[in-house]
N, C-alpha and C positions, 0 to 999 in steps of 0.2 A: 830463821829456823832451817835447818839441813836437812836435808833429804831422808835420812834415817828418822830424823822427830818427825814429818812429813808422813811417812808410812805409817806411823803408828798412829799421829791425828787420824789418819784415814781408817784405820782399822778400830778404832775407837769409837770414829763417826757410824761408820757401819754396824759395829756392834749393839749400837743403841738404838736401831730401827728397828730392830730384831726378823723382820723377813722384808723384802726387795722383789721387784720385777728389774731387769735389767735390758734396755735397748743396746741390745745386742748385733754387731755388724759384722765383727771379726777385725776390727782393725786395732793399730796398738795400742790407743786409748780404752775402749771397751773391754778389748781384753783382757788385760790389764786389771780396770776394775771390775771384771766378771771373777777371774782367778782370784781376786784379794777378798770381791765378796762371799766365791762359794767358801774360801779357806775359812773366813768367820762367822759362816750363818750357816755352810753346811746345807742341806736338801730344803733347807728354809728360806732359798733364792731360787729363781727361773730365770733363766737367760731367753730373750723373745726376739726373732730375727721375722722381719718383714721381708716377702720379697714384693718385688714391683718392678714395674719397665726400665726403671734408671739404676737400678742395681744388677750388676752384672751378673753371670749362671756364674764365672769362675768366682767372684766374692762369694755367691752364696755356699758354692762347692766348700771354699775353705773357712767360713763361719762353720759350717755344720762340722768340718773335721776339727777343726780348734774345741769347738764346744766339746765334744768328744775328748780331747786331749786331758782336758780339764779337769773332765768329768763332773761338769754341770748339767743340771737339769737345762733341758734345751726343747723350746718349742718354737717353728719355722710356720707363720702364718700368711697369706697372700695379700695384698695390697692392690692391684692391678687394676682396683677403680680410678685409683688416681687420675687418669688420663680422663677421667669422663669430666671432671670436676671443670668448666670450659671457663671458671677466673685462673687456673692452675695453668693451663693449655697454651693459654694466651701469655704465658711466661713474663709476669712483670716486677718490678722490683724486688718486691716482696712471697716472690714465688717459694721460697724456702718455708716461709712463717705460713703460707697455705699448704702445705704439702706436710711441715711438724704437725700443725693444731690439726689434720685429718688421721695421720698417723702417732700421735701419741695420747688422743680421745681413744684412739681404738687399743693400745698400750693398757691406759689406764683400766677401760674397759674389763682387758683380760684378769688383768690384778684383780679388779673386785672380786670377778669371779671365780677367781683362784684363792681367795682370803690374802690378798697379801697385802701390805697396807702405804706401799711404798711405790714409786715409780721411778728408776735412777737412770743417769744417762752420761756419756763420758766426755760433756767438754772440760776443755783442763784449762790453767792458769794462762797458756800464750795465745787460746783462741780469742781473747780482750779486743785483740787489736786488727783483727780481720771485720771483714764486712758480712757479717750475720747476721740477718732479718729476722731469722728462724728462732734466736735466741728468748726473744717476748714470750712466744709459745709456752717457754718453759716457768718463767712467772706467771703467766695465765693459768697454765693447767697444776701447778704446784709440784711440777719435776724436779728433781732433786740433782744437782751436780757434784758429788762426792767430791773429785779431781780439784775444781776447780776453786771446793769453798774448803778444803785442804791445803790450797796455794800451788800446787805440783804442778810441773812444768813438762813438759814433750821431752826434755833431754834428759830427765829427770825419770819417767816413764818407761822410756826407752832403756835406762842403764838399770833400774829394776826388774825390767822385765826380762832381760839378759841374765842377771843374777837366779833369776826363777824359769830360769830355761824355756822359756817362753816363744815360739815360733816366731811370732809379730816384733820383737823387740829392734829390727832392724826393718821391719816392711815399709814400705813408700805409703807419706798419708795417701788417704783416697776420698774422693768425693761422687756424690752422685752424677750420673752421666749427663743429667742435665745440665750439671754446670759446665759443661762444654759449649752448650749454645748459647747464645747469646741474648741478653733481656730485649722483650719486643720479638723474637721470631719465635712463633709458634713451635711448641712441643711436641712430637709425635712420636708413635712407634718407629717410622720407617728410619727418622733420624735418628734415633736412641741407638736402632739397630746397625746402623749405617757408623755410628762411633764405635758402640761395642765389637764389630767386626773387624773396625779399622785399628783398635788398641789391644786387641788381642793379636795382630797381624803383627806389632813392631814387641808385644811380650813372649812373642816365639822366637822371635828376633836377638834375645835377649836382652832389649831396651828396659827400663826399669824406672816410675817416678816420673814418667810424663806424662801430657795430656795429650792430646788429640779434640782442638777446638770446632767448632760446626761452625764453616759459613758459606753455605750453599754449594755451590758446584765447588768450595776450594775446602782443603785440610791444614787448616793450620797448624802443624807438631810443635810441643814446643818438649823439649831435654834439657835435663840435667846438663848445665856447663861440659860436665866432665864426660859425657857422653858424645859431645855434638864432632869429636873428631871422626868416629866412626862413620858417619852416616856422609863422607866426603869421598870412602870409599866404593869407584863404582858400583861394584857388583852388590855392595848391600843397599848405596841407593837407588838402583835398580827394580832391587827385590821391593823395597819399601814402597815405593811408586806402583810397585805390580799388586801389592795387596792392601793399599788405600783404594785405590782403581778399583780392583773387587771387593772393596767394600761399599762401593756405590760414588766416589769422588772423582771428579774430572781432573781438578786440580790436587797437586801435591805442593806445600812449600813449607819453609823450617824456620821460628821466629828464632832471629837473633839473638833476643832479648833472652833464651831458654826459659826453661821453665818456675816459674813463679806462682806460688795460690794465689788462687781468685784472679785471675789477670783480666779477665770481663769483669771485675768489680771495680777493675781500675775509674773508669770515664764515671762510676758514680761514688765515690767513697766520700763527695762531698754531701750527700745526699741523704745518708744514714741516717740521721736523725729523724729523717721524713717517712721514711719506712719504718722504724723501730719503735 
Protein backbone atom coordinates (compact mmCIF):
# COMPACT_ATOMS: atom_id res chain seq x y z
CA UNK A 1 0.00 0.00 0.00
CA UNK A 2 1.58 3.67 -0.75
CA UNK A 3 1.47 6.30 1.19
CA UNK A 4 -1.39 8.14 -0.37
CA UNK A 5 -3.83 4.65 0.11
CA UNK A 6 -2.30 4.89 3.72
CA UNK A 7 -3.81 8.43 4.25
CA UNK A 8 -6.98 7.65 3.36
CA UNK A 9 -7.11 4.19 5.31
CA UNK A 10 -6.42 6.62 8.13
CA UNK A 11 -8.92 9.07 7.40
CA UNK A 12 -11.47 6.27 6.96
CA UNK A 13 -10.30 4.80 10.15
CA UNK A 14 -11.08 7.99 11.92
CA UNK A 15 -14.15 8.72 10.17
CA UNK A 16 -15.88 5.67 11.71
CA UNK A 17 -15.25 6.44 15.32
CA UNK A 18 -17.02 9.38 14.88
CA UNK A 19 -15.43 11.53 17.91
CA UNK A 20 -11.82 10.83 19.64
CA UNK A 21 -9.85 12.21 22.63
CA UNK A 22 -6.28 12.55 21.38
CA UNK A 23 -3.00 12.19 23.54
CA UNK A 24 -1.68 14.97 22.45
CA UNK A 25 2.31 16.18 22.98
CA UNK A 26 3.19 18.22 20.09
CA UNK A 27 5.38 15.94 18.47
CA UNK A 28 5.31 14.82 14.77
CA UNK A 29 3.51 11.68 15.17
CA UNK A 30 0.57 13.33 17.33
CA UNK A 31 0.45 16.07 15.37
CA UNK A 32 0.08 14.62 12.66
CA UNK A 33 -2.87 12.66 13.68
CA UNK A 34 -4.37 15.56 15.83
CA UNK A 35 -4.40 17.63 12.16
CA UNK A 36 -5.88 14.61 10.21
CA UNK A 37 -8.22 13.87 13.03
CA UNK A 38 -9.58 17.56 13.61
CA UNK A 39 -9.68 17.75 9.40
CA UNK A 40 -12.42 14.68 9.72
CA UNK A 41 -14.33 14.83 12.81
CA UNK A 42 -14.18 18.51 13.14
CA UNK A 43 -15.03 20.05 17.00
CA UNK A 44 -15.97 16.43 17.52
CA UNK A 45 -12.17 15.67 18.57
CA UNK A 46 -10.12 17.24 21.90
CA UNK A 47 -6.50 17.27 21.64
CA UNK A 48 -5.35 16.40 25.74
CA UNK A 49 -1.74 17.43 26.75
CA UNK A 50 -0.58 16.25 30.12
CA UNK A 51 2.02 18.26 31.77
CA UNK A 52 4.39 16.54 34.45
CA UNK A 53 7.99 16.58 35.68
CA UNK A 54 9.52 14.75 32.62
CA UNK A 55 7.93 16.99 30.06
CA UNK A 56 9.75 19.86 29.30
CA UNK A 57 7.93 23.95 29.70
CA UNK A 58 9.50 24.30 26.00
CA UNK A 59 7.35 21.01 24.72
CA UNK A 60 4.59 22.15 26.53
CA UNK A 61 5.00 25.98 25.26
CA UNK A 62 4.95 24.55 21.71
CA UNK A 63 2.13 21.78 21.98
CA UNK A 64 -0.12 24.66 23.06
CA UNK A 65 1.07 26.82 20.00
CA UNK A 66 0.76 23.78 17.52
CA UNK A 67 -2.72 23.00 18.83
CA UNK A 68 -3.52 26.51 18.24
CA UNK A 69 -2.12 26.27 14.65
CA UNK A 70 -4.55 23.59 13.97
CA UNK A 71 -7.15 24.80 15.38
CA UNK A 72 -8.06 22.06 17.60
CA UNK A 73 -9.86 21.91 20.52
CA UNK A 74 -7.06 21.72 23.06
CA UNK A 75 -7.19 20.97 26.73
CA UNK A 76 -3.57 21.05 29.00
CA UNK A 77 -4.28 19.09 32.23
CA UNK A 78 -1.41 18.52 35.16
CA UNK A 79 0.06 15.13 35.89
CA UNK A 80 2.72 16.18 38.64
CA UNK A 81 1.61 13.15 40.93
CA UNK A 82 3.52 11.03 38.94
CA UNK A 83 6.51 11.30 41.11
CA UNK A 84 4.66 10.42 44.17
CA UNK A 85 3.85 6.94 42.69
CA UNK A 86 7.41 5.33 44.81
CA UNK A 87 7.05 1.77 42.12
CA UNK A 88 7.47 4.81 39.21
CA UNK A 89 10.31 6.66 41.33
CA UNK A 90 12.30 3.84 41.80
CA UNK A 91 12.59 3.75 37.86
CA UNK A 92 12.42 -0.02 36.76
CA UNK A 93 12.19 -1.74 33.60
CA UNK A 94 8.90 -1.21 33.12
CA UNK A 95 8.78 2.45 34.22
CA UNK A 96 7.08 3.48 31.03
CA UNK A 97 3.94 1.02 31.36
CA UNK A 98 3.53 2.57 35.10
CA UNK A 99 3.64 6.14 34.14
CA UNK A 100 1.11 5.11 30.55
CA UNK A 101 -1.54 2.96 32.72
CA UNK A 102 -1.49 6.30 35.47
CA UNK A 103 -1.69 8.73 32.50
CA UNK A 104 -4.02 7.25 30.09
CA UNK A 105 -6.67 5.93 32.97
CA UNK A 106 -6.80 9.58 33.53
CA UNK A 107 -6.97 10.19 29.38
CA UNK A 108 -9.65 7.91 29.45
CA UNK A 109 -11.30 9.39 32.35
CA UNK A 110 -11.60 12.82 30.62
CA UNK A 111 -13.36 11.25 27.41
CA UNK A 112 -15.98 9.86 29.37
CA UNK A 113 -16.69 12.89 30.62
CA UNK A 114 -16.54 14.80 27.70
CA UNK A 115 -18.92 12.07 25.69
CA UNK A 116 -16.41 10.93 23.67
CA UNK A 117 -16.03 7.50 23.08
CA UNK A 118 -12.56 7.05 21.83
CA UNK A 119 -9.21 7.40 23.27
CA UNK A 120 -6.18 7.71 20.33
CA UNK A 121 -2.68 7.90 20.54
CA UNK A 122 0.27 8.36 18.01
CA UNK A 123 2.49 5.37 17.79
CA UNK A 124 3.18 4.55 14.30
CA UNK A 125 4.30 1.59 12.15
CA UNK A 126 8.57 1.93 13.06
CA UNK A 127 7.96 2.23 16.77
CA UNK A 128 7.62 -2.18 16.56
CA UNK A 129 10.96 -2.40 16.82
CA UNK A 130 12.14 -0.22 19.83
CA UNK A 131 11.96 -1.29 23.46
CA UNK A 132 8.55 -0.21 24.76
CA UNK A 133 7.05 -1.42 27.97
CA UNK A 134 4.53 1.34 27.90
CA UNK A 135 2.94 -0.35 24.77
CA UNK A 136 0.60 -3.15 26.98
CA UNK A 137 -0.90 -0.08 28.63
CA UNK A 138 -2.51 0.42 25.48
CA UNK A 139 -4.02 -3.14 24.99
CA UNK A 140 -5.08 -3.05 28.51
CA UNK A 141 -6.95 0.20 28.55
CA UNK A 142 -8.32 -0.20 24.75
CA UNK A 143 -6.32 2.91 23.27
CA UNK A 144 -6.59 3.05 19.91
CA UNK A 145 -3.34 3.64 17.48
CA UNK A 146 -4.62 5.04 14.28
CA UNK A 147 -0.79 5.35 12.66
CA UNK A 148 0.14 2.29 13.53
CA UNK A 149 -2.93 -0.01 12.64
CA UNK A 150 -2.88 2.09 9.17
CA UNK A 151 0.77 0.75 8.72
CA UNK A 152 2.41 4.62 8.39
CA UNK A 153 5.59 4.93 8.90
CA UNK A 154 7.83 8.07 10.57
CA UNK A 155 9.26 8.93 7.00
CA UNK A 156 6.03 8.60 5.74
CA UNK A 157 4.65 11.10 8.60
CA UNK A 158 7.13 13.36 8.27
CA UNK A 159 6.69 13.81 4.25
CA UNK A 160 2.75 14.39 4.90
CA UNK A 161 3.13 16.60 7.24
CA UNK A 162 5.44 18.72 5.20
CA UNK A 163 2.77 18.57 2.34
CA UNK A 164 0.15 20.03 5.07
CA UNK A 165 2.48 22.59 6.20
CA UNK A 166 2.80 21.40 9.32
CA UNK A 167 5.50 22.83 11.79
CA UNK A 168 6.59 19.35 13.39
CA UNK A 169 7.33 17.71 9.94
CA UNK A 170 10.91 18.01 10.26
CA UNK A 171 11.17 18.34 14.49
CA UNK A 172 13.60 15.84 16.24
CA UNK A 173 11.61 12.78 17.95
CA UNK A 174 11.37 13.40 21.60
CA UNK A 175 11.03 11.55 24.54
CA UNK A 176 10.39 11.95 28.16
CA UNK A 177 13.20 13.28 30.16
CA UNK A 178 13.22 10.32 32.07
CA UNK A 179 14.51 8.37 29.56
CA UNK A 180 17.75 10.11 30.14
CA UNK A 181 18.37 8.29 33.44
CA UNK A 182 18.99 5.29 33.57
CA UNK A 183 16.91 2.00 34.85
CA UNK A 184 17.66 1.49 38.72
CA UNK A 185 18.51 5.23 39.66
CA UNK A 186 16.00 6.76 41.09
CA UNK A 187 13.68 9.62 39.51
CA UNK A 188 13.47 12.92 40.87
CA UNK A 189 12.63 16.42 40.35
CA UNK A 190 16.14 17.74 40.96
CA UNK A 191 17.42 15.31 38.18
CA UNK A 192 14.60 15.99 35.62
CA UNK A 193 15.61 19.51 36.40
CA UNK A 194 19.22 19.19 36.15
CA UNK A 195 18.54 17.55 32.40
CA UNK A 196 16.01 20.03 31.31
CA UNK A 197 18.40 22.83 32.06
CA UNK A 198 21.23 21.08 30.57
CA UNK A 199 19.23 20.35 27.13
CA UNK A 200 17.99 23.60 26.79
CA UNK A 201 21.61 24.99 27.33
CA UNK A 202 23.03 23.06 23.96
CA UNK A 203 19.15 23.95 22.10
CA UNK A 204 20.39 27.64 22.51
CA UNK A 205 23.32 26.52 21.31
CA UNK A 206 21.71 25.58 18.31
CA UNK A 207 22.20 21.76 18.91
CA UNK A 208 19.21 19.93 17.70
CA UNK A 209 18.04 15.83 18.18
CA UNK A 210 20.06 14.99 21.01
CA UNK A 211 20.03 13.69 24.43
CA UNK A 212 21.59 14.57 27.44
CA UNK A 213 22.03 11.16 29.48
CA UNK A 214 21.84 11.41 33.59
CA UNK A 215 24.68 9.67 35.41
CA UNK A 216 25.38 11.20 38.49
CA UNK A 217 28.02 13.84 38.73
CA UNK A 218 28.70 13.04 34.70
CA UNK A 219 26.49 14.31 31.36
CA UNK A 220 26.54 12.14 28.94
CA UNK A 221 25.70 14.16 25.38
CA UNK A 222 25.07 12.16 22.83
CA UNK A 223 24.56 14.20 18.72
CA UNK A 224 23.57 13.74 15.87
CA UNK A 225 26.68 12.31 13.77
CA UNK A 226 26.45 15.36 11.67
CA UNK A 227 26.58 17.60 14.55
CA UNK A 228 29.47 16.11 16.64
CA UNK A 229 32.18 18.38 14.45
CA UNK A 230 30.98 21.45 16.14
CA UNK A 231 31.31 20.71 19.49
CA UNK A 232 35.56 20.23 18.77
CA UNK A 233 35.42 23.77 18.53
CA UNK A 234 36.79 25.38 21.55
CA UNK A 235 34.84 28.14 22.29
CA UNK A 236 31.60 26.23 21.95
CA UNK A 237 32.98 23.41 23.87
CA UNK A 238 33.80 25.73 26.29
CA UNK A 239 30.38 27.32 26.47
CA UNK A 240 28.89 23.67 26.46
CA UNK A 241 30.85 22.62 29.51
CA UNK A 242 29.96 26.15 31.12
CA UNK A 243 26.21 25.40 30.96
CA UNK A 244 25.97 21.57 31.79
CA UNK A 245 28.05 22.90 34.90
CA UNK A 246 25.09 25.18 35.51
CA UNK A 247 22.94 22.89 35.15
CA UNK A 248 23.99 21.07 38.19
CA UNK A 249 26.95 18.33 36.44
CA UNK A 250 30.50 18.16 37.41
CA UNK A 251 31.33 16.19 34.58
CA UNK A 252 30.90 16.91 30.95
CA UNK A 253 31.72 14.20 28.19
CA UNK A 254 30.46 13.29 24.30
CA UNK A 255 29.50 9.61 23.40
CA UNK A 256 31.06 8.61 20.34
CA UNK A 257 28.68 6.47 19.53
CA UNK A 258 26.16 9.80 18.89
CA UNK A 259 23.10 9.89 19.18
CA UNK A 260 20.65 6.87 18.98
CA UNK A 261 16.86 5.99 20.59
CA UNK A 262 16.65 4.39 23.53
CA UNK A 263 20.52 3.85 23.98
CA UNK A 264 19.72 2.97 27.98
CA UNK A 265 17.50 0.20 26.52
CA UNK A 266 20.55 -1.06 24.98
CA UNK A 267 21.91 -3.50 28.09
CA UNK A 268 18.14 -4.86 28.28
CA UNK A 269 16.40 -5.25 24.78
CA UNK A 270 17.07 -8.92 25.66
CA UNK A 271 14.65 -8.61 28.30
CA UNK A 272 11.47 -7.36 26.72
CA UNK A 273 9.52 -9.98 26.82
CA UNK A 274 9.79 -9.86 30.70
CA UNK A 275 8.44 -6.67 31.00
CA UNK A 276 5.80 -6.49 28.29
Amino acid sequence: MNTKDKLQKLKDYIHNLDNALIAFSGGVDSTFLAKISYDVLGDRVLAVTATFPMYSKSELKEAIDIAKKIGIPHLVVEFNDILEIEEFKKNPLNRCYICKSNLFSKFKAIAKDRGLNYVLEGTNADDVSDFRPGRRVLKELGILSPLLECGIKKEEIRILSKEMNLPTWDKPSYACLASRIPYGEEITYDKLSMIEKAEEGLRDLGFSGFRVRYHGDVARIELPKEQMDAIFEKSVREEIVKRLKNAGFKYVALDLEGYRTGSLNEPHVRVVKDVQ
